[in-house]
DSSP file (Angstrom, degrees, kcal/mol; ACC not computed):
  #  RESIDUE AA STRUCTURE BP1 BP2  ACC     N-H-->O    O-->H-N    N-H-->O    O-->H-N    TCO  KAPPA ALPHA  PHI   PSI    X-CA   Y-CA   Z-CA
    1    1 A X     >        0   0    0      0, 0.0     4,-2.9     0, 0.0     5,-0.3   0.000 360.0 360.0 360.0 -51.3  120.5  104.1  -19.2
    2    2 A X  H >>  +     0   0    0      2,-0.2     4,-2.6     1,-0.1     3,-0.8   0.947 360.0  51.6 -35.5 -62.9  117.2  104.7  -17.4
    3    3 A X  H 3> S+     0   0    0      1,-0.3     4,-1.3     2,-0.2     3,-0.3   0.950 114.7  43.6 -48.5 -58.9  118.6  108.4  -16.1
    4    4 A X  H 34 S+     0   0    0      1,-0.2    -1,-0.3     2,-0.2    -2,-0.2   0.737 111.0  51.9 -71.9 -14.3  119.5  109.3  -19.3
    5    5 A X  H << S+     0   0    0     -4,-2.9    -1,-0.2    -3,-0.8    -2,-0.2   0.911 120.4  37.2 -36.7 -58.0  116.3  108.0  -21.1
    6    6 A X  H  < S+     0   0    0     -4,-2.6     3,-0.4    -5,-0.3    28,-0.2   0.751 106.4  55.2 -75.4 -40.7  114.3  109.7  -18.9
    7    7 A X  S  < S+     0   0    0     -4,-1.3    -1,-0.2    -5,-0.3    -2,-0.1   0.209 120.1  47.5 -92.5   2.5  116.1  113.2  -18.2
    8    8 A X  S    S+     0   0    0     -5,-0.2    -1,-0.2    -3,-0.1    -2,-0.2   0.562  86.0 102.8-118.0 -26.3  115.8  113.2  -22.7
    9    9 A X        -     0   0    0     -3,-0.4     2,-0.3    -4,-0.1    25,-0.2  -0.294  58.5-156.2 -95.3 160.6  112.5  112.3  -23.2
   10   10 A X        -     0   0    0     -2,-0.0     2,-0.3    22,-0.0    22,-0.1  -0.816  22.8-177.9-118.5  74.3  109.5  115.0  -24.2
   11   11 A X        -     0   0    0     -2,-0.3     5,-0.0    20,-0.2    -2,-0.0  -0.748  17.9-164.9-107.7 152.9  106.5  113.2  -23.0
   12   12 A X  S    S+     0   0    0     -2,-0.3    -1,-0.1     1,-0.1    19,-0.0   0.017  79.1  52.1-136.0  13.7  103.4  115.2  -23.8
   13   13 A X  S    S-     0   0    0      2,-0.3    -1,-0.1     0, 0.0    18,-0.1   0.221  94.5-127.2-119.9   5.8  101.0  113.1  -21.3
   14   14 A X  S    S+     0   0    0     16,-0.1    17,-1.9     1,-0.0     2,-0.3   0.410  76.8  85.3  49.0  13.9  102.6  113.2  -18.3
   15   15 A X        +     0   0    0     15,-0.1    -2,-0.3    16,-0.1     2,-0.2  -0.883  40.6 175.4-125.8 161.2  102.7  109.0  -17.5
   16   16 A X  E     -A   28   0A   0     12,-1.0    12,-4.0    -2,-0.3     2,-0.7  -0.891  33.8-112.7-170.0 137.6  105.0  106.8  -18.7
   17   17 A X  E     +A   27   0A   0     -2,-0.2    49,-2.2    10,-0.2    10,-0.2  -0.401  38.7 178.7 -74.1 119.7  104.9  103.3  -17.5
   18   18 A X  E     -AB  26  65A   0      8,-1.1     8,-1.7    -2,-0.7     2,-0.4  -0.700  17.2-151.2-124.5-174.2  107.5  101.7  -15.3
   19   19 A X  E     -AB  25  64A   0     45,-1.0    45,-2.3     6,-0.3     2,-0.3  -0.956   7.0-149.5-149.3 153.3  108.8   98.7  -13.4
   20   20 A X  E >   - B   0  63A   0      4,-3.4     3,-2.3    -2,-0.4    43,-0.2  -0.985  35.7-104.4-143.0 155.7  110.8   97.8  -10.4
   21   21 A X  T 3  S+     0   0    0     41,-1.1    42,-0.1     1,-0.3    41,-0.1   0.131 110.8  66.4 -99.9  46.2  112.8   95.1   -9.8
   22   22 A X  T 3  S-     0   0    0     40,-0.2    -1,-0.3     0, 0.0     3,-0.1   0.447 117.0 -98.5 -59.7 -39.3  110.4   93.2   -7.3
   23   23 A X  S <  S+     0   0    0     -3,-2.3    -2,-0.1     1,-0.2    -3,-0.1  -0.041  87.7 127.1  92.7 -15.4  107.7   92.5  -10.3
   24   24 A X        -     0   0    0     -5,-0.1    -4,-3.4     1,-0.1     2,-0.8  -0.160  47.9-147.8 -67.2 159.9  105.7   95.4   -9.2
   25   25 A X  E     -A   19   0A   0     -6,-0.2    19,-2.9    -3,-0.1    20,-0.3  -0.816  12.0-170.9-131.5 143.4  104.6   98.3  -11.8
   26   26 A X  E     -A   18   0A   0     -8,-1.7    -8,-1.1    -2,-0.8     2,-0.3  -0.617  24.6-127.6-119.6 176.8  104.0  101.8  -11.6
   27   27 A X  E     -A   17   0A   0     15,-0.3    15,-1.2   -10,-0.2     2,-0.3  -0.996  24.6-138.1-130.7 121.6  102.8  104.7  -13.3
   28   28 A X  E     -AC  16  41A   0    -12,-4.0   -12,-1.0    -2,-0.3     3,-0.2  -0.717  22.5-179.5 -89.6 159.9  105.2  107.8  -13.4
   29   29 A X  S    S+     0   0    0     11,-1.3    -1,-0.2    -2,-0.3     3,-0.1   0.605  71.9  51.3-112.7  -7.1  102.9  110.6  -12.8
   30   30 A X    >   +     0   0    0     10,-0.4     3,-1.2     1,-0.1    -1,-0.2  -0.433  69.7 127.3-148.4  15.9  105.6  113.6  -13.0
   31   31 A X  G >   +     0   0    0    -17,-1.9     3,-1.3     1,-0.3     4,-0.2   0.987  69.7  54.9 -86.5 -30.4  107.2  112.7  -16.5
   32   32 A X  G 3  S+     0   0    0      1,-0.2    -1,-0.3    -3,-0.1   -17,-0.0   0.283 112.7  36.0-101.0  66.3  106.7  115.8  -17.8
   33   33 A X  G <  S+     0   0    0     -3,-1.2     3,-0.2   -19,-0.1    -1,-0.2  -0.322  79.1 129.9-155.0  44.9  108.4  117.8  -15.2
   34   34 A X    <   +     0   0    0     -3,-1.3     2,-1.7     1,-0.2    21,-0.2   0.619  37.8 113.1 -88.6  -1.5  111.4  114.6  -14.8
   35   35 A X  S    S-     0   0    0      1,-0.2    -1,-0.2    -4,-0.2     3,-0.1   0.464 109.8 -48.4 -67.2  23.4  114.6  117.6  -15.2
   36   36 A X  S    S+     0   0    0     -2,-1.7    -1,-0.2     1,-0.6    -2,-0.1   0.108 111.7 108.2 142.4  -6.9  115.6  117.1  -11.7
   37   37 A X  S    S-     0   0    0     -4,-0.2    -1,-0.6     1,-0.2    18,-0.1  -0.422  75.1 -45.0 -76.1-179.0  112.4  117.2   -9.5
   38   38 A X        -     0   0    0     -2,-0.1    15,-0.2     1,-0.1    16,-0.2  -0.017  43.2-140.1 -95.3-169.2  110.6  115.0   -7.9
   39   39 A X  E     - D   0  52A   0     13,-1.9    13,-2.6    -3,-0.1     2,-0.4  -0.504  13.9-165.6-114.5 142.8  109.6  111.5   -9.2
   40   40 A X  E     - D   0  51A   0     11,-0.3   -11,-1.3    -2,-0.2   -10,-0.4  -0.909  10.9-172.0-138.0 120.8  105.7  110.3   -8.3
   41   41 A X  E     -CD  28  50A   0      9,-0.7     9,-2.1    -2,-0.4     2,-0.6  -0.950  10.4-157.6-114.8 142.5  105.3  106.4   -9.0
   42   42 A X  E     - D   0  49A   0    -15,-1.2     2,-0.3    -2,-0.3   -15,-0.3  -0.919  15.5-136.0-138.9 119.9  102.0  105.2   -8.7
   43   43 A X     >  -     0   0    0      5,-2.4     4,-1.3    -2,-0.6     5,-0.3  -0.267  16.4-148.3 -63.0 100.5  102.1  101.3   -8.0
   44   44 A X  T  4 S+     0   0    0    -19,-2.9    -1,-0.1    -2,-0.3   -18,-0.1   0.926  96.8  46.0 -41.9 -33.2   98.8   99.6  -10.8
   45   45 A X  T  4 S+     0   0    0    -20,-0.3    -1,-0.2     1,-0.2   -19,-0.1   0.991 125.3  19.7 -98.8 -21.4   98.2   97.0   -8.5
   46   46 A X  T  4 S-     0   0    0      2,-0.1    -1,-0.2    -3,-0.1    -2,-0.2   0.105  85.9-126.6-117.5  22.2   97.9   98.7   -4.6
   47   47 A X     <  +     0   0    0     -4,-1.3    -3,-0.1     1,-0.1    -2,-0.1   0.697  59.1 153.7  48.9   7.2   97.2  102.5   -5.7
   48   48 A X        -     0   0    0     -5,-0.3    -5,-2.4    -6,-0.1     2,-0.4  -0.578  36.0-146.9 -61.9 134.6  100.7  103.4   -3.1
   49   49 A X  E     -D   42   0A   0     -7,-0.2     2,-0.4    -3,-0.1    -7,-0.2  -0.930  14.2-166.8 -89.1 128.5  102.2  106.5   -4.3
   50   50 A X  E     -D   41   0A   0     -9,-2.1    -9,-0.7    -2,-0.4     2,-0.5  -0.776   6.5-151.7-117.4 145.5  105.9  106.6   -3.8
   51   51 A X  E     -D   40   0A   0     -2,-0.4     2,-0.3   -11,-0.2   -11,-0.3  -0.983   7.7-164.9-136.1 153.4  107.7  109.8   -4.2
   52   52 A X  E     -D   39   0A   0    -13,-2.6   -13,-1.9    -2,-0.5     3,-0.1  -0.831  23.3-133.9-140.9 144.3  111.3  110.1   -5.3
   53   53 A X  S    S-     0   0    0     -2,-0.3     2,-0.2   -15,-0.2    -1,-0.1   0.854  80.9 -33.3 -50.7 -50.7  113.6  113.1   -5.1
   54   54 A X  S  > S-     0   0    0    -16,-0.2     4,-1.9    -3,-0.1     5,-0.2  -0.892  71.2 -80.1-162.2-176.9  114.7  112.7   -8.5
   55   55 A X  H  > S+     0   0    0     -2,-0.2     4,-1.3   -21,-0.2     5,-0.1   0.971 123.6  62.1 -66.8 -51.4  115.5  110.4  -11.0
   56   56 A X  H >> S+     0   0    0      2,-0.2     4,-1.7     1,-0.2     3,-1.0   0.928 108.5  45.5 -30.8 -76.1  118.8  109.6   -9.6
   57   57 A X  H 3> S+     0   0    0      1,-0.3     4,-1.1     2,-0.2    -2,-0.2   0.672 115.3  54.5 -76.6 -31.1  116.7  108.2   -6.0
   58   58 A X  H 3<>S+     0   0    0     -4,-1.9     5,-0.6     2,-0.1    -1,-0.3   0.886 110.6  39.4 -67.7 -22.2  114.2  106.3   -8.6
   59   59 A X  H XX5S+     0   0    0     -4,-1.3     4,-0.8    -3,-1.0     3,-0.6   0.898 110.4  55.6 -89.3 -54.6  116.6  104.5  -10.4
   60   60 A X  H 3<5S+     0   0    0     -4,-1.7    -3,-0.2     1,-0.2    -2,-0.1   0.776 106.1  65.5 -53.1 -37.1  118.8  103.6   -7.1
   61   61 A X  T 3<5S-     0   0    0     -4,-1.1    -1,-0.2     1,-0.1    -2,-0.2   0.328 123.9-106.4 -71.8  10.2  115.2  102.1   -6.0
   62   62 A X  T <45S+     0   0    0     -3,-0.6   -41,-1.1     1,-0.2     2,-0.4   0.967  72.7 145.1  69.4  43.8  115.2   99.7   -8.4
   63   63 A X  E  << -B   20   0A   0     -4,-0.8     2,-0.3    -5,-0.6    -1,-0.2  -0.925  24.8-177.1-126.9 135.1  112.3  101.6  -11.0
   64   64 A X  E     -B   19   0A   0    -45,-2.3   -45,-1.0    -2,-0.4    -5,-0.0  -0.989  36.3-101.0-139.1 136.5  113.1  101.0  -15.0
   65   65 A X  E      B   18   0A   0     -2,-0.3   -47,-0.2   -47,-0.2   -63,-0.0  -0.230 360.0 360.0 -52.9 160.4  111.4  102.2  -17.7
   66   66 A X              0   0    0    -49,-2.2   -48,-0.2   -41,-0.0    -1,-0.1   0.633 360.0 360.0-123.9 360.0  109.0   99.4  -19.3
């Protein structure tokens, strides 16, 4: 449900808040440009940037919208 949330949405600020399922939280930085490039998460509490192929490889990494 996440891929298709995401891969729908028209976000007009480019973050959109997410979660993984560790308890950590991210900020996607890339949402509006999610149609099959990559994915930028940037973790609130230790500023790591993670980068994701695609949505597909975010999702499989255990990142959900929140």
């Amino acid at each position: 449900m996440t891929r298709q949330v995401l891969l729908g949405l028209e976000i007009t600020d480019c973050q959109m808040a997410v979660k993984h399922v560790s308890g950590a939280f991210g900020t996607v930085e890339s949402g509006c440009r999610m149609m099959g490039g990559p994915v930028s998460v940037n973790d609130r509490q230790s500023g790591e940037s993670r980068v994701f192929g695609n949505i597909d490889q975010l999702v499989a990494a255990g990142w959900v919208i929140d």
